[in-house]
VEXDREN-2710 file (C-alpha; in Angstrom, 1 decimal):
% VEXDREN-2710
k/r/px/py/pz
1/UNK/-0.4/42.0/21.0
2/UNK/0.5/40.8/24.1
3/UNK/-3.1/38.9/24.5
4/UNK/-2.0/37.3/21.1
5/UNK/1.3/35.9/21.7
6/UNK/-0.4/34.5/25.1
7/UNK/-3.3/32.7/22.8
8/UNK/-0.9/31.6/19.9
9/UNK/1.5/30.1/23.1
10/UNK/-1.5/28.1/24.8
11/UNK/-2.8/26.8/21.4
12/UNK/0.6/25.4/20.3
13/UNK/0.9/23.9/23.9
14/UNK/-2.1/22.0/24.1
15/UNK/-2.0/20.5/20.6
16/UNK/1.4/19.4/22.0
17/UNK/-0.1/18.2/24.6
18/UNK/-3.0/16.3/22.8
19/UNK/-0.5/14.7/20.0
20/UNK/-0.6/10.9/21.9
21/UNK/-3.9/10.9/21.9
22/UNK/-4.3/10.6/18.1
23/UNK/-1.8/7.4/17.8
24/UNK/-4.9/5.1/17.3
25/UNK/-4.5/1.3/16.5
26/UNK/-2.0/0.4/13.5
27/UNK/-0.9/-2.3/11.7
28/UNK/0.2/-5.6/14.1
29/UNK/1.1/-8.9/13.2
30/UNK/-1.8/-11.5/15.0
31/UNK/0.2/-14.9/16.4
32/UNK/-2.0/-18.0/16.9
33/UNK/-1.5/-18.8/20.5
34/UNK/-4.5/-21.3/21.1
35/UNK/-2.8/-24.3/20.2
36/UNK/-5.6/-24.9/17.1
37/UNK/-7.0/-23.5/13.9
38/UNK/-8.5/-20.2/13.4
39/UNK/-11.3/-19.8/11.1
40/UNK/-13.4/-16.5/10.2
41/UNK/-11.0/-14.2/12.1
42/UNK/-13.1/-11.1/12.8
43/UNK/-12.7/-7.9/14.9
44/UNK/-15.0/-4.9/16.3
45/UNK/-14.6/-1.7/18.4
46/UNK/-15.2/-3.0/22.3
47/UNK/-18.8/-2.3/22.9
48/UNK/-19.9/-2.8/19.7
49/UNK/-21.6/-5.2/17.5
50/UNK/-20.5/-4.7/14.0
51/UNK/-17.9/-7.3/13.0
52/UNK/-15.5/-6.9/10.3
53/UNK/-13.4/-9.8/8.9
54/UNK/-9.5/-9.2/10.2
55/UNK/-8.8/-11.0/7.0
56/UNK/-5.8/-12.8/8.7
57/UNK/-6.1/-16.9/10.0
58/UNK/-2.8/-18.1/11.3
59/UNK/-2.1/-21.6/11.9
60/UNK/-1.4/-22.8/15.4
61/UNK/1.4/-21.2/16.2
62/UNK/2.0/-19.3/13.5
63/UNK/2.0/-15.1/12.6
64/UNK/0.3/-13.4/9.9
65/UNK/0.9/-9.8/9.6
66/UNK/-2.3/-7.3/9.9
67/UNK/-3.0/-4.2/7.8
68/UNK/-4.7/-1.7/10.1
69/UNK/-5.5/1.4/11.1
70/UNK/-8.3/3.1/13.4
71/UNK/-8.6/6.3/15.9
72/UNK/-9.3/3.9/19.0
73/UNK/-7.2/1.0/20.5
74/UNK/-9.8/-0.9/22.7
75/UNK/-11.4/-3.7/20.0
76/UNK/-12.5/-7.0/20.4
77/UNK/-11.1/-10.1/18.5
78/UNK/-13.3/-13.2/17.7
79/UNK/-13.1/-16.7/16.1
80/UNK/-13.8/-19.9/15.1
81/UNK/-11.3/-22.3/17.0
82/UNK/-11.1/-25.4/15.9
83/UNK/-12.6/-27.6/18.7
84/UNK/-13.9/-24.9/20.5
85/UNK/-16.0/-23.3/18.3
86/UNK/-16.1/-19.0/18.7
87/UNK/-14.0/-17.4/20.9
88/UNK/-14.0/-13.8/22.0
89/UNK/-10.9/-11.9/22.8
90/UNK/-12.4/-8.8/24.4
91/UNK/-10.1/-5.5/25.2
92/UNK/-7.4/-5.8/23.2
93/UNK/-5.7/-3.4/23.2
94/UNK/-4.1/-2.3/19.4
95/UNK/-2.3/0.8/20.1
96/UNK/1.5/0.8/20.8
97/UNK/1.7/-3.0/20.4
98/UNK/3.8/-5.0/17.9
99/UNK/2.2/-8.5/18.1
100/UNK/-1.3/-9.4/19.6
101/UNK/-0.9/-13.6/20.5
102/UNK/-4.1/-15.1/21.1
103/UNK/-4.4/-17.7/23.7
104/UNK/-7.4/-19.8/24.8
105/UNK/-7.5/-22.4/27.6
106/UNK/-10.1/-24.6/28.7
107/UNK/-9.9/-23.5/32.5
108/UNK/-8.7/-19.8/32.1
109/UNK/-11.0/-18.8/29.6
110/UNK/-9.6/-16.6/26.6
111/UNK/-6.5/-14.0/26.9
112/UNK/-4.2/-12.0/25.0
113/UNK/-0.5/-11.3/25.4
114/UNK/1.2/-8.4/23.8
115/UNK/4.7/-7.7/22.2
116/UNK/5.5/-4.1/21.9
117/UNK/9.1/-4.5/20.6
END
């Protein structure tokens, strides 16, 4: 009995314990931050080659909310920028975040801020 209570007491702790891990990427709006058009939007699991349109283009400097869901939070972002041509946003990170803004700039190469609010 005693060996029981001990097993049902560990279990419950570590699936406690393990509950953060499961957040997974959600839904985030993407912000245009390049200063230019975005064309053929298109994200994939960092490390990975299969691309999957994002299905969202903002404008320069505009927002365009994201419907989406996954286990992992480490993807990479890539598009057509107008001028530029494709741009890679690699490591972005999806989980926990609000807004993912895309910036690009001809001497610092390409970057993401995030807003978690």
């Amino acid at each position: 009995m005693v060996a029981a209570m001990k097993t049902l007491v560990l279990a419950s702790l570590l699936l406690a314990a393990g509950s953060p891990a499961l957040a997974g990427a959600t839904n985030f709006t993407l912000v245009n931050g390049t200063g230019a058009a975005l064309a053929s939007v298109s994200i994939t699991r960092s490390g990975t080659s299969e691309w999957k349109p994002l299905g969202a283009s903002p404008a320069a400097g505009a927002r365009a909310p994201v419907n989406f869901s996954n286990p992992d939070c480490a993807f990479d972002i890539r598009a057509n920028v107008a001028g530029k041509g494709p741009v890679t946003w690699s490591g972005v990170n999806l989980c926990d975040v609000k807004s993912v803004i895309l910036k690009s700039d001809d001497s610092a190469g390409a970057w993401v801020d995030y807003d978690s609010q």
